[in-house]
C-alpha positions as CSV (number, residue, x, y, z in Angstrom):
1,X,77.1,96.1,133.1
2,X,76.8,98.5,129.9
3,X,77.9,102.1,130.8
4,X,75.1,104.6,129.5
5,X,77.4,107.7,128.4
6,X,76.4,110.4,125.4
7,X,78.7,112.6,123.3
8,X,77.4,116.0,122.2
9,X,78.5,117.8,119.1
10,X,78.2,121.5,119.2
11,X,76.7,122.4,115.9
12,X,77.2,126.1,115.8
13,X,81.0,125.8,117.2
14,X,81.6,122.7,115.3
15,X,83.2,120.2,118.5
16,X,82.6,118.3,121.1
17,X,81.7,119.9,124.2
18,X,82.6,118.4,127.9
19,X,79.5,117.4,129.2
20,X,80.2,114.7,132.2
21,X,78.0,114.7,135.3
22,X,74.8,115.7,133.0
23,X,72.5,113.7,134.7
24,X,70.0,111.7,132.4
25,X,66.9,113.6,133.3
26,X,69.0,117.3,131.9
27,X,69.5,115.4,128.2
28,X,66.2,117.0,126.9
29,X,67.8,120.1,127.4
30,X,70.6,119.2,124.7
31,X,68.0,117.8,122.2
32,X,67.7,121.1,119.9
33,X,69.1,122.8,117.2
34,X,71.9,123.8,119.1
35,X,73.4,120.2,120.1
36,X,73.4,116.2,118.6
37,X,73.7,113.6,120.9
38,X,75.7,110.4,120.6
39,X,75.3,107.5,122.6
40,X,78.4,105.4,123.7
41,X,78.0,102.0,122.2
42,X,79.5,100.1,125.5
43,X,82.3,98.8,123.0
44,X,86.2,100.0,122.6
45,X,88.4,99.6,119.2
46,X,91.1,97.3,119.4
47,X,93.2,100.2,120.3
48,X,90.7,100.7,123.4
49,X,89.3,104.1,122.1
50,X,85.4,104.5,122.9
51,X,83.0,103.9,120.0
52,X,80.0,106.2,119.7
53,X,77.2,106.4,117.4
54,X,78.2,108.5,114.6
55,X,82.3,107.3,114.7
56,X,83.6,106.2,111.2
57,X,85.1,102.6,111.8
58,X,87.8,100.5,110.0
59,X,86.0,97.0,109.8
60,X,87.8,93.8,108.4
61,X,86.8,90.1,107.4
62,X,90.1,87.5,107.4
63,X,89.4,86.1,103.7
64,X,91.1,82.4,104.2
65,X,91.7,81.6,100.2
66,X,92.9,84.9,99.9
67,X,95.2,85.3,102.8
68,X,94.1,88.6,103.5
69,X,92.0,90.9,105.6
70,X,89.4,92.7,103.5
71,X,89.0,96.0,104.9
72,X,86.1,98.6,104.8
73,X,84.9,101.9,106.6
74,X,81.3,102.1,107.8
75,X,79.2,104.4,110.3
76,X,78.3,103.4,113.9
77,X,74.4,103.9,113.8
78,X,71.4,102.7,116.0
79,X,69.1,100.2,114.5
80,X,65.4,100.6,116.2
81,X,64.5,97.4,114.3
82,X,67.0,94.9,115.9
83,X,67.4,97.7,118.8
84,X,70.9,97.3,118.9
85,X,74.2,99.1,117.2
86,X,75.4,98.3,114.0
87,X,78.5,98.6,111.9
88,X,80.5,97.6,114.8
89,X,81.6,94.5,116.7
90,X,84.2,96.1,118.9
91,X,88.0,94.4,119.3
92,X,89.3,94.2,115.6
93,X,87.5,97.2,114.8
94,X,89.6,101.1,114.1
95,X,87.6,104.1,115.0
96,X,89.1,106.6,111.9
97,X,87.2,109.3,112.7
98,X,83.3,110.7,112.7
99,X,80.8,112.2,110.8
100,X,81.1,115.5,112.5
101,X,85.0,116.2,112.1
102,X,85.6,113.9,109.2
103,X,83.1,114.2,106.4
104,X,85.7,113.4,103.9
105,X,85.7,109.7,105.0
106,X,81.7,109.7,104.6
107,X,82.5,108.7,100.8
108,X,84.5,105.8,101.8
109,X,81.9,104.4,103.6
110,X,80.1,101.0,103.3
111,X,76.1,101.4,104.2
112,X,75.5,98.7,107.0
113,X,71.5,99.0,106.8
């Protein structure tokens, strides 16, 4: 069973604040200006970290004729069309960092959608 968990990112002290035991009903409460949610994608890197919406992940294809792995960063995000997480299929994947504490890897990225 997939374990519902959220994130929040404190936008006027710039972190991540400790949330656990907010029951589901209470999120509305962090939905302002104040707060932004991220929703645990149910999937762990390969070195078992937890990969939220929002996390800035090392991705890799094994390119046979080449002999390599081709390497890429992309953004976790939530596509409502296919209602499902994208830019992440979880074991061979590196979390590197997120949107919120690492804006300088946003230009490394590779747009999934």
């Amino acid at each position: 069973m997939k374990t519902i968990k959220f994130r929040a990112w404190d936008k006027t002290n710039k972190t991540f604040i400790n949330w656990n035991g907010v029951r589901f009903s209470e999120l509305n409460s962090f939905i302002n200006d104040l707060y932004e949610l991220q929703q645990f994608t149910g999937l762990t890197d390969k070195n078992g970290k937890e990969i939220y919406e929002g996390d800035i992940v090392e991705c890799g294809d094994w390119v046979p004729d080449a002999h390599c792995l081709n390497t890429w960063e992309t953004i976790v995000k939530w596509d409502i069309d296919t209602a499902s997480f994208v830019g992440v299929d979880g074991e061979e994947n590196r979390v590197i960092g997120n949107i919120y504490e690492n804006p300088n890897l946003l230009e490394s990225t590779r747009e999934v959608l």
